[in-house]
N, C-alpha and C positions, 0 to 999 in steps of 0.2 A: 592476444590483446597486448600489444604494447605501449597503451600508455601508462603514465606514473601517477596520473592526477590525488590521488587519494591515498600516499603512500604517508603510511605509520598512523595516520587515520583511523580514529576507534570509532564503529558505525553499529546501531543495532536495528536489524531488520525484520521487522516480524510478515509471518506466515509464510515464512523460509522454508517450510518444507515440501511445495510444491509450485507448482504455476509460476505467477510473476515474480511472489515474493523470495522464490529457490533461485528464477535466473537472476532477480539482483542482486543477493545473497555472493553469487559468482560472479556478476561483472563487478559487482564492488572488490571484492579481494583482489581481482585478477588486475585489479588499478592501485591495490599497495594498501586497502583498508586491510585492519585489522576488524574481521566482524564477528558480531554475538547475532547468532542467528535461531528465533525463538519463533516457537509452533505447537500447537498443542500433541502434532502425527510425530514422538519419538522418531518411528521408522525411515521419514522422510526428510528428518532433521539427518538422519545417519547418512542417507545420499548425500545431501548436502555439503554435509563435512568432507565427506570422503572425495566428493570434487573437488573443492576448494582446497584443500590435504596436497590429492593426488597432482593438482595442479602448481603446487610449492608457496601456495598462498597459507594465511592465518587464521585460522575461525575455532570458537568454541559454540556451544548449542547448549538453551537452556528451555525447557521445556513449560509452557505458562500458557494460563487463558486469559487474554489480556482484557477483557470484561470483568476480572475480577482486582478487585484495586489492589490487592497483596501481591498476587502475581506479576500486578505491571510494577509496583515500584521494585519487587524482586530483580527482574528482567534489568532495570537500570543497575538496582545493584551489584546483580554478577559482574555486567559489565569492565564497570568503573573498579570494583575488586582486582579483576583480572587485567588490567590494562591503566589503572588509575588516573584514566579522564575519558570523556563522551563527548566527540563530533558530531556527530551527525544522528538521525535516528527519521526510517523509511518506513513508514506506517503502514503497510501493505495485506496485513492481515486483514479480512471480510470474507460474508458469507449472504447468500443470495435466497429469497423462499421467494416465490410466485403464487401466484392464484388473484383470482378476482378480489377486489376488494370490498365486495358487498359478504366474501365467503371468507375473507383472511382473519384468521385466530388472532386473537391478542396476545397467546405465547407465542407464535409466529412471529408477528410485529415486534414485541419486546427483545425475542433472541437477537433479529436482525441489529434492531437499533443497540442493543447490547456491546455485542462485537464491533460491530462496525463503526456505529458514532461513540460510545461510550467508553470505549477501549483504545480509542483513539485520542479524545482527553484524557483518559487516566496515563498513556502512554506520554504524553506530550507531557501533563503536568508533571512526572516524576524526573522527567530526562531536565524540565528546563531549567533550574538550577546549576546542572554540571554545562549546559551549552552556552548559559550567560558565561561563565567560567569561558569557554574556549570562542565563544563567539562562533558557535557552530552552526546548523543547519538542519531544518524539517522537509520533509519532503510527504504530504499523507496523499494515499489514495484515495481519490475522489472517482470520476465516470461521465463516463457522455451522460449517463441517467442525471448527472448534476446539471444540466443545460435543459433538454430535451425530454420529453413525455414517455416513458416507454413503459408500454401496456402492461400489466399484469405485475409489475413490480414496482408497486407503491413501497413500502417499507425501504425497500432496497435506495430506489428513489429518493425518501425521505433521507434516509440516513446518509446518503451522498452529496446529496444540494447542502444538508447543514455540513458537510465536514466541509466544504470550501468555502461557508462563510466561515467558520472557524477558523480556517488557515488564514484567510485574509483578513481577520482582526490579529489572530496571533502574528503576521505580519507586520501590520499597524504600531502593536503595541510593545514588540520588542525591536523595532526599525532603530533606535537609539543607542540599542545595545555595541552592534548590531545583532538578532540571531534575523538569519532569512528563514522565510516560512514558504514552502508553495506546494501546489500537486498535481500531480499527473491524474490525465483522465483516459483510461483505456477503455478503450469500444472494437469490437471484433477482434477478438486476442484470445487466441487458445491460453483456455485456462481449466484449474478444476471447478470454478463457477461456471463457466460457459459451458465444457461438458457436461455439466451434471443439472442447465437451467434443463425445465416444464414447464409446456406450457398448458392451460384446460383442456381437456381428452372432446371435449364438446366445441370448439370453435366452430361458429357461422362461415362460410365463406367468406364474409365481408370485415368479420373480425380474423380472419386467418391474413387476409390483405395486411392485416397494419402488421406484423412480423419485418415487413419492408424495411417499417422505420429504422430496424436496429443494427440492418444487414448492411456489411460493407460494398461496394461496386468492388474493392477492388481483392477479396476474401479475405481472412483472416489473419490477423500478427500470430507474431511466436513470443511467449512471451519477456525473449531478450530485447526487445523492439520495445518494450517499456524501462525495461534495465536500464539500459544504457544514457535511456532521458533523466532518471533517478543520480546515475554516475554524474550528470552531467551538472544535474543542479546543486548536490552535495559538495561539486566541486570547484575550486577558482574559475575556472571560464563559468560558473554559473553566479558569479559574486556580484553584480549587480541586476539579478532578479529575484525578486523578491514582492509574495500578494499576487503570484501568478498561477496558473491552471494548463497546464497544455495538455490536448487534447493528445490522442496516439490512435485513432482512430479509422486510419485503411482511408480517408475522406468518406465515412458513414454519414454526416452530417454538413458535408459543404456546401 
């Protein structure tokens, strides 16, 4: 990768240790960030580095549940410690449970909305003091499930549709600053959510049909195919959008 867009750039990227949030992790460095790349899988935090390393790029790793509000303003802290200011920050970390929802647990429900929406303001809230500072940039994962119906993952669902209204008030209401707020929405994207969804071992024929919904025509990203959009909007050619959502989607829903 040769461009420079994000050089000297201090970016924190969670759920760096695997899937989307490991390849943006890499395409961010590989563009001149300087990244804190945080995940609760030590082990895959170590790949990470060791790419990002072996590739002559910068990154430290800090290990954090970002569900838990210590941990997330931790994660800012290392940061800014290590690098003394925060650009950007790619909210990438989430986690998927399925099942009907006449049968879904409400420690199901809470974990998902836990991680996923609540770890997601707690990340936002602790970074955005240092971003008004730099006049930086949000980037959170959001999903086609934020547009579109998709079966068996209400929670998942919920937790997606509120993070892009989130982003699109956090938008709104630091527009003056400026910090830009937006998020990508991936749909058909190898990932460790996607290998690892279930769906009910009892599906109907007619409820096996709706699976359709969520399948791409044209099969499945990788997921540096989300990266790159992430690079794109942390960085100056992405400086006048802002309160936006782009889909990454294979055309799943066109």
């Amino acid at each position: 990768m040769s461009l420079n867009r994000l050089s000297d750039r201090v970016v924190i990227v969670t759920g760096a240790a695997s899937g989307i949030g490991q390849a943006t992790a890499i395409r961010l460095a590989s563009e001149g960030a300087k990244v804190l790349a945080s995940d609760i899988n030590e082990a895959g935090l170590a790949e990470t580095l060791a790419t990002i390393t072996g590739a002559g790029g910068e990154a430290i790793t800090h290990r954090a549940d970002i569900s838990q509000e210590a941990d997330a303003a931790g994660t800012v802290a290392v940061a800014v410690d290590a690098w003394g200011r925060l650009d950007g920050l790619a909210n990438i970390a989430g986690m998927l449970r399925s099942g009907r929802t006449h049968e879904f647990s409400l420690d199901s429900w809470n974990q998902v909305i836990a991680v996923n929406l609540t770890g997601t303001f707690l990340m936002c809230r602790a970074a955005l003091p240092h971003l008004i500072e730099t006049k930086g940039s949000i980037v959170n994962a959001a999903s086609t499930s934020s547009f579109f119906g998709h079966p068996w993952m209400g929670a998942y669902a919920a937790s997606k549709g509120a993070i892009l209204s989130f982003t699109q008030t956090l938008a709104v209401e630091y527009a003056t600053v400026p910090v830009r707020a937006n998020c990508v929405a991936p749909g058909s994207v190898h990932s460790g959510i996607t290998s690892n969804v279930s769906f009910p071992d009892d599906l109907t024929k007619d409820e096996a049909k709706l699976i359709r919904r969520i399948m791409s025509p044209t099969g499945f990203g990788d997921p540096g195919d989300v990266g790159s959009v992430v690079a794109l909007l942390l960085s100056d050619d992405g400086k006048h959008i802002t309160g936006e959502c782009i889909r990454i989607d294979g055309g799943t829903h066109a």
